[in-house]
mmCIF file of the N, C-alpha and C atoms, coordinates in Angstrom:
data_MODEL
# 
_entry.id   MODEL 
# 
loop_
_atom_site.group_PDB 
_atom_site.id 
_atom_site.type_symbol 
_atom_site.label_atom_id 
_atom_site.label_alt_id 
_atom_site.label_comp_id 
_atom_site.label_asym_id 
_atom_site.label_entity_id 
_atom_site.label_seq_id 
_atom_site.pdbx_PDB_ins_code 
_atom_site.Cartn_x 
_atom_site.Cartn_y 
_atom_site.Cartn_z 
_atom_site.occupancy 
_atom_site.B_iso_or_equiv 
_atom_site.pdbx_formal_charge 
_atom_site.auth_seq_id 
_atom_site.auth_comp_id 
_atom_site.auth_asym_id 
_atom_site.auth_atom_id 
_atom_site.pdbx_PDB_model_num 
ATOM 1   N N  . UNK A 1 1  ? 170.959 81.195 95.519 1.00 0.00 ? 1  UNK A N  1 
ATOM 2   C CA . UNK A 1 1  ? 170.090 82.311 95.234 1.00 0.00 ? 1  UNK A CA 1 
ATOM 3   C C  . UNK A 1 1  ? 168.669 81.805 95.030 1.00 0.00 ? 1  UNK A C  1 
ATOM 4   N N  . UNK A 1 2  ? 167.531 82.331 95.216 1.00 0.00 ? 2  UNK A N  1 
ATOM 5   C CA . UNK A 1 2  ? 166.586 82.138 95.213 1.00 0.00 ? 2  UNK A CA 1 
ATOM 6   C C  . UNK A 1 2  ? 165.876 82.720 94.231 1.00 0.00 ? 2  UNK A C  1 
ATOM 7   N N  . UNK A 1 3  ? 164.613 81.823 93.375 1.00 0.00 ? 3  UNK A N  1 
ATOM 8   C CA . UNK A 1 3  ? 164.511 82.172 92.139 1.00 0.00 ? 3  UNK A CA 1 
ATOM 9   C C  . UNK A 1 3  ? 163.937 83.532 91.832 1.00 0.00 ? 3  UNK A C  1 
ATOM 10  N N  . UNK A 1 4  ? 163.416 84.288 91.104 1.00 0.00 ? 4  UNK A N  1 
ATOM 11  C CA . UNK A 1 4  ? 162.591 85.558 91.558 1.00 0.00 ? 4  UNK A CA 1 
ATOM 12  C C  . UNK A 1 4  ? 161.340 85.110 90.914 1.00 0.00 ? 4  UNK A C  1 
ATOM 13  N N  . UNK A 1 5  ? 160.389 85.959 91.190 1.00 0.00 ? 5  UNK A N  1 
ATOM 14  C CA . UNK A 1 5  ? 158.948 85.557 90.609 1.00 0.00 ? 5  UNK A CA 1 
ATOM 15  C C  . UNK A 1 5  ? 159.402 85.603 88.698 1.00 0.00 ? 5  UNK A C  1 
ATOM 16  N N  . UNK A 1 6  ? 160.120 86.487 88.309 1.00 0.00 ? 6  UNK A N  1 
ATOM 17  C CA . UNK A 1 6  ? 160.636 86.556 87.121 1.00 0.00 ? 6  UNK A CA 1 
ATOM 18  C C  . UNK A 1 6  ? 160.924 85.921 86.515 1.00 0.00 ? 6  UNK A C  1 
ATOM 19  N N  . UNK A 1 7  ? 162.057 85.081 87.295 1.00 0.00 ? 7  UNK A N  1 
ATOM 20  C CA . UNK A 1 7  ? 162.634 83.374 87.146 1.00 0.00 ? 7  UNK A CA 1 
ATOM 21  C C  . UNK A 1 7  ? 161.543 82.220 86.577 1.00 0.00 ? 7  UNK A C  1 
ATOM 22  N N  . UNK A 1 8  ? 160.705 82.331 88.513 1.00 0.00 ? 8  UNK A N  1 
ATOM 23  C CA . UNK A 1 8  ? 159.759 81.328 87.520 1.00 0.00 ? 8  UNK A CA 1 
ATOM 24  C C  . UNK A 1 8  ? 159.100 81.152 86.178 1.00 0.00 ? 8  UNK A C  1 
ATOM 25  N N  . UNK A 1 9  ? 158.510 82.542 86.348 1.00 0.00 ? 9  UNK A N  1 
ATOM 26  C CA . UNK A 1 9  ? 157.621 83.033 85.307 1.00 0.00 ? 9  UNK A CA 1 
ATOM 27  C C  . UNK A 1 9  ? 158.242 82.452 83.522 1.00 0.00 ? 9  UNK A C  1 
ATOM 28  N N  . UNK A 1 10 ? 159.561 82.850 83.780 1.00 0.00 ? 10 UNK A N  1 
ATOM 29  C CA . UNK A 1 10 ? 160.339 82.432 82.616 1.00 0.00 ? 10 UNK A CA 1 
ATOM 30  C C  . UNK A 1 10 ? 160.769 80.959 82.430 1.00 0.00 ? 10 UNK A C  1 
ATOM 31  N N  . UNK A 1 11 ? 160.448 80.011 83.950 1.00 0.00 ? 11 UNK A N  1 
ATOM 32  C CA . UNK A 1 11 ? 160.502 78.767 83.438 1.00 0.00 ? 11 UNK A CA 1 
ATOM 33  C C  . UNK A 1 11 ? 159.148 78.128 83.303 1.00 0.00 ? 11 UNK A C  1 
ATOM 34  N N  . UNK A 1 12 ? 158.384 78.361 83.847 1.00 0.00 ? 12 UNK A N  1 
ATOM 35  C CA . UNK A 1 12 ? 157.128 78.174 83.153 1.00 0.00 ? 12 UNK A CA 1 
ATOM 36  C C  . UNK A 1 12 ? 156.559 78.415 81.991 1.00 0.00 ? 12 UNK A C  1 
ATOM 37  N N  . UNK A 1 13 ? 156.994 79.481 81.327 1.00 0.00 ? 13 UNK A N  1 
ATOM 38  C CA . UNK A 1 13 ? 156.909 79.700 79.727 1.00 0.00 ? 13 UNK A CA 1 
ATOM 39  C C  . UNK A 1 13 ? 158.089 78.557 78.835 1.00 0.00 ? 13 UNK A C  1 
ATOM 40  N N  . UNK A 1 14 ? 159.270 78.167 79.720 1.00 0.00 ? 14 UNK A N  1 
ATOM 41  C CA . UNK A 1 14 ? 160.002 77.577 78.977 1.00 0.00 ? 14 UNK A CA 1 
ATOM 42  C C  . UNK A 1 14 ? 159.443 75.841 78.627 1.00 0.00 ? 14 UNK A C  1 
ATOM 43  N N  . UNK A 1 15 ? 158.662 75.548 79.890 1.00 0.00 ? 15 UNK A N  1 
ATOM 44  C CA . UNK A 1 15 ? 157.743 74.098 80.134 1.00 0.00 ? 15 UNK A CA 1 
ATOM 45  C C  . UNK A 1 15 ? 157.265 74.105 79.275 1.00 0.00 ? 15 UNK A C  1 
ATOM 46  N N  . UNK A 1 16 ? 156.449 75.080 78.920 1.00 0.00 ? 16 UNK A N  1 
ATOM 47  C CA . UNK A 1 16 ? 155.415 75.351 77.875 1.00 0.00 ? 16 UNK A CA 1 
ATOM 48  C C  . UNK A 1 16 ? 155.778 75.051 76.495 1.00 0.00 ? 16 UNK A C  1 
ATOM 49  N N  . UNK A 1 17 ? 156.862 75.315 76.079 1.00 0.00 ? 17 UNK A N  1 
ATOM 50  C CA . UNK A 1 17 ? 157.302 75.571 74.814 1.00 0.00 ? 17 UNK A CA 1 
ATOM 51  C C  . UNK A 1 17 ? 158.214 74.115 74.771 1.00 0.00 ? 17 UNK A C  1 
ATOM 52  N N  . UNK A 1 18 ? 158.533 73.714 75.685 1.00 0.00 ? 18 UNK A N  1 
ATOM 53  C CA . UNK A 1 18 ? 159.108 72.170 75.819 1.00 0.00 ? 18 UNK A CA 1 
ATOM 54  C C  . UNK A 1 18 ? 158.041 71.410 75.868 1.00 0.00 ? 18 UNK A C  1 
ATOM 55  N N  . UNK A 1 19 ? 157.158 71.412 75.859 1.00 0.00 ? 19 UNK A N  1 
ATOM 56  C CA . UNK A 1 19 ? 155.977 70.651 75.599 1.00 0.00 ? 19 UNK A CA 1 
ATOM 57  C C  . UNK A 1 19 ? 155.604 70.116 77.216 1.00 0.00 ? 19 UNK A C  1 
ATOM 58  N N  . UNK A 1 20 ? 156.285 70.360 78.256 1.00 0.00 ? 20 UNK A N  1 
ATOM 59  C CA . UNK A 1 20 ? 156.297 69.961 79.619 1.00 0.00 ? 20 UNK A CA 1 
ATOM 60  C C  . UNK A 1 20 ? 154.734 69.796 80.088 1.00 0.00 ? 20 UNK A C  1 
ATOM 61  N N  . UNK A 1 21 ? 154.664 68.941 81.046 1.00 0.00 ? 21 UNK A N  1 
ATOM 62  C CA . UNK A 1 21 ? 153.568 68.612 82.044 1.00 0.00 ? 21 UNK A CA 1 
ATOM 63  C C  . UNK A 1 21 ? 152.955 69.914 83.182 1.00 0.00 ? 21 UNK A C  1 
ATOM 64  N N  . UNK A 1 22 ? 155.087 69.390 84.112 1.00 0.00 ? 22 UNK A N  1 
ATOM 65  C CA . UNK A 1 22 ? 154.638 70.135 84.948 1.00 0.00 ? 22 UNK A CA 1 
ATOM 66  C C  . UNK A 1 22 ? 156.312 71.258 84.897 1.00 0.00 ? 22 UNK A C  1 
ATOM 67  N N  . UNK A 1 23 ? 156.621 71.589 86.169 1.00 0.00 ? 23 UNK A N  1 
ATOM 68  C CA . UNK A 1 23 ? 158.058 72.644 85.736 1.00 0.00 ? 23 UNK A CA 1 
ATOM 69  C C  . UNK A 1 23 ? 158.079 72.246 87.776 1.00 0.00 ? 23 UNK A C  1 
ATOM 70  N N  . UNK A 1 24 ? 158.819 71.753 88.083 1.00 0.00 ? 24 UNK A N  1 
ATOM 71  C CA . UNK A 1 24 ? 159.300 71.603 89.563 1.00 0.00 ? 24 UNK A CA 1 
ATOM 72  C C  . UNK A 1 24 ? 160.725 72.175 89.936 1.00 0.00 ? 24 UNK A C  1 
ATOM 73  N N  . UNK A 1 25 ? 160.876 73.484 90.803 1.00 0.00 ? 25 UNK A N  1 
ATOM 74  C CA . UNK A 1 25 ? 161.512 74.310 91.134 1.00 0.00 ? 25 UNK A CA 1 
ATOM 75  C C  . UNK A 1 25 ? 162.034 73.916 92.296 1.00 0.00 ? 25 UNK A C  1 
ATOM 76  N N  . UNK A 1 26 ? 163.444 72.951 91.710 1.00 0.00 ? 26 UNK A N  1 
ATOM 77  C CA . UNK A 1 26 ? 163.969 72.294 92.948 1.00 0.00 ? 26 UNK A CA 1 
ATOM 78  C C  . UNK A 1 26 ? 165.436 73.286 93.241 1.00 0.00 ? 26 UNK A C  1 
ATOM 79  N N  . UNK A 1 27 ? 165.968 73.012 94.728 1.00 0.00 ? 27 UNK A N  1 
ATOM 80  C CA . UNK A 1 27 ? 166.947 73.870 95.333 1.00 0.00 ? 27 UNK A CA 1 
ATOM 81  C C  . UNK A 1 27 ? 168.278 73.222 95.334 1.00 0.00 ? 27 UNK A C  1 
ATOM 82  N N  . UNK A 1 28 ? 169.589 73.584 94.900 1.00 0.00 ? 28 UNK A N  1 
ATOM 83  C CA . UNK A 1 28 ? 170.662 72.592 95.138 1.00 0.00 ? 28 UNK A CA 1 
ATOM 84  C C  . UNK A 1 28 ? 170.890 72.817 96.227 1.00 0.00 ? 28 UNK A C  1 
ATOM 85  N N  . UNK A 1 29 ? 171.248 71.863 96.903 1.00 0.00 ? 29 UNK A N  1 
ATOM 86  C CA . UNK A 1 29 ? 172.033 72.047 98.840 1.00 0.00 ? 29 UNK A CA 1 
ATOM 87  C C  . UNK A 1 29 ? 173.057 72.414 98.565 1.00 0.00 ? 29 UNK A C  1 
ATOM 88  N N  . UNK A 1 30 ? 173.865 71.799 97.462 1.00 0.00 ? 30 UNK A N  1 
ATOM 89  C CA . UNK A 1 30 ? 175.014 72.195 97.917 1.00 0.00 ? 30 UNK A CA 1 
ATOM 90  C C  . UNK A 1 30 ? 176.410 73.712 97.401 1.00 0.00 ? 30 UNK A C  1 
ATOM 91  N N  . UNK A 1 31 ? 174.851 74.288 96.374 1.00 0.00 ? 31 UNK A N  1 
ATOM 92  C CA . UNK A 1 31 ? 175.461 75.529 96.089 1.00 0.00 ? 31 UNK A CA 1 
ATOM 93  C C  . UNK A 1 31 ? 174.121 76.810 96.504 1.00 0.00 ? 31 UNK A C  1 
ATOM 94  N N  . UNK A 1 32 ? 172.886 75.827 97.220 1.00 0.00 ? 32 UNK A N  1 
ATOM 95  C CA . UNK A 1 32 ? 171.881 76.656 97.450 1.00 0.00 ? 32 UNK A CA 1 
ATOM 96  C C  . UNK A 1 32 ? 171.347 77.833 96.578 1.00 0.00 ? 32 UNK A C  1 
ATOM 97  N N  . UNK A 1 33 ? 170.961 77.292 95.184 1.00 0.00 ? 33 UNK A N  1 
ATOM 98  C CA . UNK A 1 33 ? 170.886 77.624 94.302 1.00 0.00 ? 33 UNK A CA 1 
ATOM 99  C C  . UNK A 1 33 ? 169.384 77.098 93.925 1.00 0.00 ? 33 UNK A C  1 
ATOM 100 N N  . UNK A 1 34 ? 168.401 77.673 93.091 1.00 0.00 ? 34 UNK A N  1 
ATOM 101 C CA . UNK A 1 34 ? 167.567 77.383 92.934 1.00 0.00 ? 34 UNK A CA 1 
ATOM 102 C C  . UNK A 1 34 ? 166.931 77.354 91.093 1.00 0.00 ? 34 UNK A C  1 
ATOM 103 N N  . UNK A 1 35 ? 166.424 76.084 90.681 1.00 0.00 ? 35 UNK A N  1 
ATOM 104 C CA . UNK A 1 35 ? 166.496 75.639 88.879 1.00 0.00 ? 35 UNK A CA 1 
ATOM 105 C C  . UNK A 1 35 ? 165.525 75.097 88.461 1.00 0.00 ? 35 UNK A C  1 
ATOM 106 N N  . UNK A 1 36 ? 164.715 74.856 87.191 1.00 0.00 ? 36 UNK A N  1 
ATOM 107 C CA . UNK A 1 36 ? 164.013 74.058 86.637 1.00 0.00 ? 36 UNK A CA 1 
ATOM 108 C C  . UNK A 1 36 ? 164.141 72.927 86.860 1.00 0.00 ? 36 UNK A C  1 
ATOM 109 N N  . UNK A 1 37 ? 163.085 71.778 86.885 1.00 0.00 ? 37 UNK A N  1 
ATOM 110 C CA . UNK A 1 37 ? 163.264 70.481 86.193 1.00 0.00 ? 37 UNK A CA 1 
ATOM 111 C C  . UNK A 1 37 ? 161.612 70.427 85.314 1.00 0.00 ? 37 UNK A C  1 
ATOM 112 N N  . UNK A 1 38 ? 161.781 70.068 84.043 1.00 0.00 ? 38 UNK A N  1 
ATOM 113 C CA . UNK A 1 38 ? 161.113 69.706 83.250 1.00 0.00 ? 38 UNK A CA 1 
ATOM 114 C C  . UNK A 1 38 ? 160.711 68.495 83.125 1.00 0.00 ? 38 UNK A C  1 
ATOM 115 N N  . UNK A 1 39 ? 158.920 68.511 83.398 1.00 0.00 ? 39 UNK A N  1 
ATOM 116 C CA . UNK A 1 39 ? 158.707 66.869 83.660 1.00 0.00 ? 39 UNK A CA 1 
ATOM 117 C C  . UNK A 1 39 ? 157.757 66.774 82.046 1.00 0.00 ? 39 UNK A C  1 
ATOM 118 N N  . UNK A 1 40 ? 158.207 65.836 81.470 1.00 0.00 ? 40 UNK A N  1 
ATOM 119 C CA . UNK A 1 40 ? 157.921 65.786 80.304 1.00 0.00 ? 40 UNK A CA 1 
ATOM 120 C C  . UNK A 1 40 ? 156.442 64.888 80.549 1.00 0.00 ? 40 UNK A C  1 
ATOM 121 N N  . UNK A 1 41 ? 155.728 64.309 79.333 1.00 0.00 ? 41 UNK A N  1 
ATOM 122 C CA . UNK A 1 41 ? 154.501 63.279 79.403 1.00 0.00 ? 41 UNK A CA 1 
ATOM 123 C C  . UNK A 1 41 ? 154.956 62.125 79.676 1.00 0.00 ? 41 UNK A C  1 
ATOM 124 N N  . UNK A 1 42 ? 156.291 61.943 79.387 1.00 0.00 ? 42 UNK A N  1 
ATOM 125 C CA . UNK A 1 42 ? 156.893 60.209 79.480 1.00 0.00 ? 42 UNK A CA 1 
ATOM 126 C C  . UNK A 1 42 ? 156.636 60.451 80.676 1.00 0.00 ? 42 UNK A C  1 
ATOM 127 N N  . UNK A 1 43 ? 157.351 61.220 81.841 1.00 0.00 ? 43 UNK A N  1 
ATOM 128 C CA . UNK A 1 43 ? 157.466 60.863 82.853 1.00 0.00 ? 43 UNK A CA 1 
ATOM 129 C C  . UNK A 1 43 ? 156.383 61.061 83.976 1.00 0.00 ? 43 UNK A C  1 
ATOM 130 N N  . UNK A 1 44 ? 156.643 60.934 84.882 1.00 0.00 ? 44 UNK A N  1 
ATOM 131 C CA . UNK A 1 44 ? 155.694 60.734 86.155 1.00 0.00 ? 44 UNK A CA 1 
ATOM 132 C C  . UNK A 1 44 ? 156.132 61.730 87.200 1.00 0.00 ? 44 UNK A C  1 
ATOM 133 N N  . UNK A 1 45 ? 155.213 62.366 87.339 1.00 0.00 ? 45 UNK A N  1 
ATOM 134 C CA . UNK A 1 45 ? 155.961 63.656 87.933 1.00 0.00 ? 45 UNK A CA 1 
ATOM 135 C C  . UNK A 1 45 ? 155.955 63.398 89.376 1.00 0.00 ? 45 UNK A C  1 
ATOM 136 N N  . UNK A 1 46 ? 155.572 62.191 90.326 1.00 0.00 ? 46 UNK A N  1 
ATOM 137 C CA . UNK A 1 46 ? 155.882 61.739 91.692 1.00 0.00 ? 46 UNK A CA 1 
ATOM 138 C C  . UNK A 1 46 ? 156.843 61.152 91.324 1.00 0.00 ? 46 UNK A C  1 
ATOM 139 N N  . UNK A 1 47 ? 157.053 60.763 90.528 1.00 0.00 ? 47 UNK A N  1 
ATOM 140 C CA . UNK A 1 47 ? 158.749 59.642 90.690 1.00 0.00 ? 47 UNK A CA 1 
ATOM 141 C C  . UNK A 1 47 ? 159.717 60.506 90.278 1.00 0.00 ? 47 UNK A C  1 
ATOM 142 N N  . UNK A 1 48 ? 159.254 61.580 89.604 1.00 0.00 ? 48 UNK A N  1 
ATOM 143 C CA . UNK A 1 48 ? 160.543 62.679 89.382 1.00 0.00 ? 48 UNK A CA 1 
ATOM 144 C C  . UNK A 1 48 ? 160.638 63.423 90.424 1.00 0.00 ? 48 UNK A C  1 
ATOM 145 N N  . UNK A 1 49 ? 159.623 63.838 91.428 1.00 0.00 ? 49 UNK A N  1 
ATOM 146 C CA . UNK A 1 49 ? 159.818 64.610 92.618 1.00 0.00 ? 49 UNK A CA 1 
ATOM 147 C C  . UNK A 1 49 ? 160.447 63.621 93.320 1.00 0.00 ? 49 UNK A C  1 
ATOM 148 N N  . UNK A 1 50 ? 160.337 61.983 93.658 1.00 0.00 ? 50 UNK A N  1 
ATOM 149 C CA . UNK A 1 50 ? 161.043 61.422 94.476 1.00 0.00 ? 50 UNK A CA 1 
ATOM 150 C C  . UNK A 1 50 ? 162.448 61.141 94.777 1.00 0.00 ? 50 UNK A C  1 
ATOM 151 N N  . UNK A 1 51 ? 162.887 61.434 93.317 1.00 0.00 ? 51 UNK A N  1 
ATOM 152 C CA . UNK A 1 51 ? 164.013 60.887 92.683 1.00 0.00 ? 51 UNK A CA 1 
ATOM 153 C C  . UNK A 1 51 ? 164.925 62.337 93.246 1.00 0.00 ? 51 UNK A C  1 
ATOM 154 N N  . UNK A 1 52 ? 164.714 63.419 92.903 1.00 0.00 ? 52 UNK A N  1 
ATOM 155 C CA . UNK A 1 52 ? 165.223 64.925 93.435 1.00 0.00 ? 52 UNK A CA 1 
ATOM 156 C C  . UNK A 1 52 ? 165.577 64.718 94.853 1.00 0.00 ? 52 UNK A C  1 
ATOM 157 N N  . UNK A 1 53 ? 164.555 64.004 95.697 1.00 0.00 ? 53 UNK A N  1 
ATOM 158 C CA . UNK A 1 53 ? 164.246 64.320 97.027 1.00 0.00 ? 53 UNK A CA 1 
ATOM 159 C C  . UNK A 1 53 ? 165.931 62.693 97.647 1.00 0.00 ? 53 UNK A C  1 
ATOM 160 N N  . UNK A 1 54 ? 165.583 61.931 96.982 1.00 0.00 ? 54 UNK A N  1 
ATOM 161 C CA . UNK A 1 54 ? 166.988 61.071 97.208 1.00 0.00 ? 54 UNK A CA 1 
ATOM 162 C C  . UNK A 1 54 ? 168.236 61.631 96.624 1.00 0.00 ? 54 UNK A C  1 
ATOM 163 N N  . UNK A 1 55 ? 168.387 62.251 95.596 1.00 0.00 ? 55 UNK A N  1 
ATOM 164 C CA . UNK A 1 55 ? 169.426 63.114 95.210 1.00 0.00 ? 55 UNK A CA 1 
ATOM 165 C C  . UNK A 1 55 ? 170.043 64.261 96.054 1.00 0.00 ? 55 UNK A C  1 
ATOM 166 N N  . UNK A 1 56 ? 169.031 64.730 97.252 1.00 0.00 ? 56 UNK A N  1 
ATOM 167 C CA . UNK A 1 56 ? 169.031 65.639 98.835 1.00 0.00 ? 56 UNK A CA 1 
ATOM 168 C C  . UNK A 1 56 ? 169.068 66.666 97.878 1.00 0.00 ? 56 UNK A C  1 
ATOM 169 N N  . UNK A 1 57 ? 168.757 66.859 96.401 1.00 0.00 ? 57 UNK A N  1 
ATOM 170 C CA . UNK A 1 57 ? 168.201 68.663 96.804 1.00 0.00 ? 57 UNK A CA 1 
ATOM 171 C C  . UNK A 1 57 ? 166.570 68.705 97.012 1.00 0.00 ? 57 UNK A C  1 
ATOM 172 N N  . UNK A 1 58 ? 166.430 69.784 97.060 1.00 0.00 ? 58 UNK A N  1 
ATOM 173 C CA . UNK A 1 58 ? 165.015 69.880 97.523 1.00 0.00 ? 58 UNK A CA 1 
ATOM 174 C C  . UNK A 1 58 ? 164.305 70.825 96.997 1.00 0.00 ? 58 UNK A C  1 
ATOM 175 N N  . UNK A 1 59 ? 162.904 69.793 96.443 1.00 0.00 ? 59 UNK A N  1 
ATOM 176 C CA . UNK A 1 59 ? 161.960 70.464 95.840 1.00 0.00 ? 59 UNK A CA 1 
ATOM 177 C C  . UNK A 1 59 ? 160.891 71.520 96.333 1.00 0.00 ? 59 UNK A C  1 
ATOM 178 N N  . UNK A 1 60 ? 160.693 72.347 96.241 1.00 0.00 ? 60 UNK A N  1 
ATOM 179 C CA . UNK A 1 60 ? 160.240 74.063 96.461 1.00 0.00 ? 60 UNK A CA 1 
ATOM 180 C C  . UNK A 1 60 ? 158.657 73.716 95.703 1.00 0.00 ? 60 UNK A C  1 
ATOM 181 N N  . UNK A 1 61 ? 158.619 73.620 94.949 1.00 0.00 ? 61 UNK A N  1 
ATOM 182 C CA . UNK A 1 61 ? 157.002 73.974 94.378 1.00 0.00 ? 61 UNK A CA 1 
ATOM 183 C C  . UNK A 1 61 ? 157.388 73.632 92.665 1.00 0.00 ? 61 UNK A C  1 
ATOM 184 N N  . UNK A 1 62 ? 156.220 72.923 92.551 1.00 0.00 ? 62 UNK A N  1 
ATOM 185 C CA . UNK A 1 62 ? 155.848 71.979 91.476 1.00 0.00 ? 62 UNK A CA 1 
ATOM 186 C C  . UNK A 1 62 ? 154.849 72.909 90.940 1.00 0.00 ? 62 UNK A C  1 
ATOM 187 N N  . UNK A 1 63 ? 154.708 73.219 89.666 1.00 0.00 ? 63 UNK A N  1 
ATOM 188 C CA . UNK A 1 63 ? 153.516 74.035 88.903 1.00 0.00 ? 63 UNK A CA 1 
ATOM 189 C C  . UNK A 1 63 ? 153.218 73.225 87.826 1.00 0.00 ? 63 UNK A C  1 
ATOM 190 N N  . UNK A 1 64 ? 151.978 72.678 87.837 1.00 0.00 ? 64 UNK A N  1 
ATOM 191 C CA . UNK A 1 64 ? 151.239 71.899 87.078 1.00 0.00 ? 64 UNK A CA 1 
ATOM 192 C C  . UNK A 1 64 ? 150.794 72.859 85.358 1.00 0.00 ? 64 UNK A C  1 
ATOM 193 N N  . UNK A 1 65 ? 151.866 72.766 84.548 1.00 0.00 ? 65 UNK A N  1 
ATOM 194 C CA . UNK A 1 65 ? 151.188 73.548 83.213 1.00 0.00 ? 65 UNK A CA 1 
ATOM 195 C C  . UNK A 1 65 ? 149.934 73.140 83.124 1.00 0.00 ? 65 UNK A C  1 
ATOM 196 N N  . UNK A 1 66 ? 149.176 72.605 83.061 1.00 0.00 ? 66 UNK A N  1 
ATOM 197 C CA . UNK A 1 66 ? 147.701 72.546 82.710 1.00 0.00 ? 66 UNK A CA 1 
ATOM 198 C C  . UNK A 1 66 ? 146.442 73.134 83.581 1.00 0.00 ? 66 UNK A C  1 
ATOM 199 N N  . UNK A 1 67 ? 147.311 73.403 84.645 1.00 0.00 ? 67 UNK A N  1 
ATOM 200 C CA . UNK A 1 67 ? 145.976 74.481 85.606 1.00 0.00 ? 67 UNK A CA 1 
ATOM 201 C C  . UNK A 1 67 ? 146.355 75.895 84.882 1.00 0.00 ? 67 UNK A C  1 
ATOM 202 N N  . UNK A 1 68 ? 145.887 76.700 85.774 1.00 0.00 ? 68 UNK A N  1 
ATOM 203 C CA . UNK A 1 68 ? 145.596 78.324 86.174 1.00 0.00 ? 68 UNK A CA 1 
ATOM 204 C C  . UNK A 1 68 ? 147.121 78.679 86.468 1.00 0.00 ? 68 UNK A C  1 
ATOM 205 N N  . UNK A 1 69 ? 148.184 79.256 85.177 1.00 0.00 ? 69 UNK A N  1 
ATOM 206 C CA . UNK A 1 69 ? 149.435 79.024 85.968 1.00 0.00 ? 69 UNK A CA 1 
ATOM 207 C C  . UNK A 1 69 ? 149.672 80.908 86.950 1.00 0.00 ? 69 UNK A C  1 
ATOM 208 N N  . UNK A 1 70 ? 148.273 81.628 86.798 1.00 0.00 ? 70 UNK A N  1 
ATOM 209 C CA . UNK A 1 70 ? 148.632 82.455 88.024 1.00 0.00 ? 70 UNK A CA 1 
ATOM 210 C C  . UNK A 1 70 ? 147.853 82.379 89.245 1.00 0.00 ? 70 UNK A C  1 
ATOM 211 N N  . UNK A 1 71 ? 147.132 81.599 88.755 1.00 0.00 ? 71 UNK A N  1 
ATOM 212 C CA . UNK A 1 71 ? 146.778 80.992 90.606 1.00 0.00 ? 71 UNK A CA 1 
ATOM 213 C C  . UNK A 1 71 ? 147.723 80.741 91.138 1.00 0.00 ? 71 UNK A C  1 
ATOM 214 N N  . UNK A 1 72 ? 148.172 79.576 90.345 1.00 0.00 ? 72 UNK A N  1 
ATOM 215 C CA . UNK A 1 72 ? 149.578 78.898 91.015 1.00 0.00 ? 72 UNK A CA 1 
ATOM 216 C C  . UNK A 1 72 ? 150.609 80.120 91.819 1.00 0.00 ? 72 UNK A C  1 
ATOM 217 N N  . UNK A 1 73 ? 150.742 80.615 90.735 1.00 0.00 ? 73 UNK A N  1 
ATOM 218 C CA . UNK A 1 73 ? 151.402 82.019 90.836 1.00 0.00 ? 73 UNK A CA 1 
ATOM 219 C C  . UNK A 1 73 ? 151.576 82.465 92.285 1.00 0.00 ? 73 UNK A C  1 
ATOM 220 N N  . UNK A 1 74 ? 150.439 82.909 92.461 1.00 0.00 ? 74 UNK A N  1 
ATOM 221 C CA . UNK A 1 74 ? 149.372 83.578 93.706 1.00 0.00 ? 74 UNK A CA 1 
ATOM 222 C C  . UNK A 1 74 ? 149.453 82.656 94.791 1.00 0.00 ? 74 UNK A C  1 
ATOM 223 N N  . UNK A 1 75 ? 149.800 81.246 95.120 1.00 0.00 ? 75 UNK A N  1 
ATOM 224 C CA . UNK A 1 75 ? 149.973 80.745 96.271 1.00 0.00 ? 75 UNK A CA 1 
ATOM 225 C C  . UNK A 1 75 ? 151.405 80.932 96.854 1.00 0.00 ? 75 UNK A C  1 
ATOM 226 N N  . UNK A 1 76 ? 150.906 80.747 98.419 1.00 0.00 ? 76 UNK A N  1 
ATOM 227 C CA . UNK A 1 76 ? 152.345 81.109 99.112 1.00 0.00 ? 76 UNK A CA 1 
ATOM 228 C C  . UNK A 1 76 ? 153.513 79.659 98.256 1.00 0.00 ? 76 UNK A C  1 
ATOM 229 N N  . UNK A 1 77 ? 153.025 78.320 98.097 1.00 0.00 ? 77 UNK A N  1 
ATOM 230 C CA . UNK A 1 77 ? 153.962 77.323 97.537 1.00 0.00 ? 77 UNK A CA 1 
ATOM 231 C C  . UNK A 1 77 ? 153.146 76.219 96.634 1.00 0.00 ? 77 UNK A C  1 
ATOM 232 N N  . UNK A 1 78 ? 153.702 76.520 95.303 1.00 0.00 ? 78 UNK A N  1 
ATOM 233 C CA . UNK A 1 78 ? 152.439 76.328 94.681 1.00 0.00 ? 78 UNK A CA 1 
ATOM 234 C C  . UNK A 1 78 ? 153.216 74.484 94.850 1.00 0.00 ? 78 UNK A C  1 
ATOM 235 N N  . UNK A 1 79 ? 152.414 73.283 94.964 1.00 0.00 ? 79 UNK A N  1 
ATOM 236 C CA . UNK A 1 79 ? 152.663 71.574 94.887 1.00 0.00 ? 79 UNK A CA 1 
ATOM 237 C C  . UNK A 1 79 ? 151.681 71.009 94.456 1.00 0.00 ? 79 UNK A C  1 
ATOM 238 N N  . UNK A 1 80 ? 151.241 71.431 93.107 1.00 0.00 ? 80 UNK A N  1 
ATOM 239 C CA . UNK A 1 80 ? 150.935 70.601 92.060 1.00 0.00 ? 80 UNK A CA 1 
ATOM 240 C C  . UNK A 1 80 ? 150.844 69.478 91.393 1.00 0.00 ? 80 UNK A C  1 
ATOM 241 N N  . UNK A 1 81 ? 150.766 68.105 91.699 1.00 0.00 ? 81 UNK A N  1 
ATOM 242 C CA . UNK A 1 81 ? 151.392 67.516 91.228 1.00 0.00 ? 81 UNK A CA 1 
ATOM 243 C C  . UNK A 1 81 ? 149.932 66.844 90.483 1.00 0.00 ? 81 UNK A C  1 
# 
């Protein structure tokens, strides 16, 4: 299933309140399902997108908490990093 703008919206508030960086809206292949990952300050949010991308699901759009999060919003795929 694919997330709804609703979805995001609600994991981007959840980044927020997790103290998160960024919130990267990756897809499972193999139930084609679509979820959070929470990139905290420890981490590095290219080595957490890389790490997804060898795991074969696939990352959709990365929203950087510290911009404009309805610009982000407002793009056809928001990749933030």
């Amino acid at each position: 299933m694919t997330a709804s703008f609703n979805d995001i919206g609600r994991w981007l508030e959840e980044g927020k309140m997790k103290g998160a960086t960024h919130v990267i809206v990756a897809r499972d292949t193999w139930d084609n399902e679509n979820y959070p990952v929470y990139v905290l300050p420890s981490d590095d949010v290219k080595e957490v997108v890389d790490g997804y991308a060898k795991k074969q699901d696939r990352v959709e759009e990365v929203y950087n908490l510290s911009m404009d999060i309805e610009e982000q919003l407002s793009s056809t795929r928001a990749m933030n990093l």
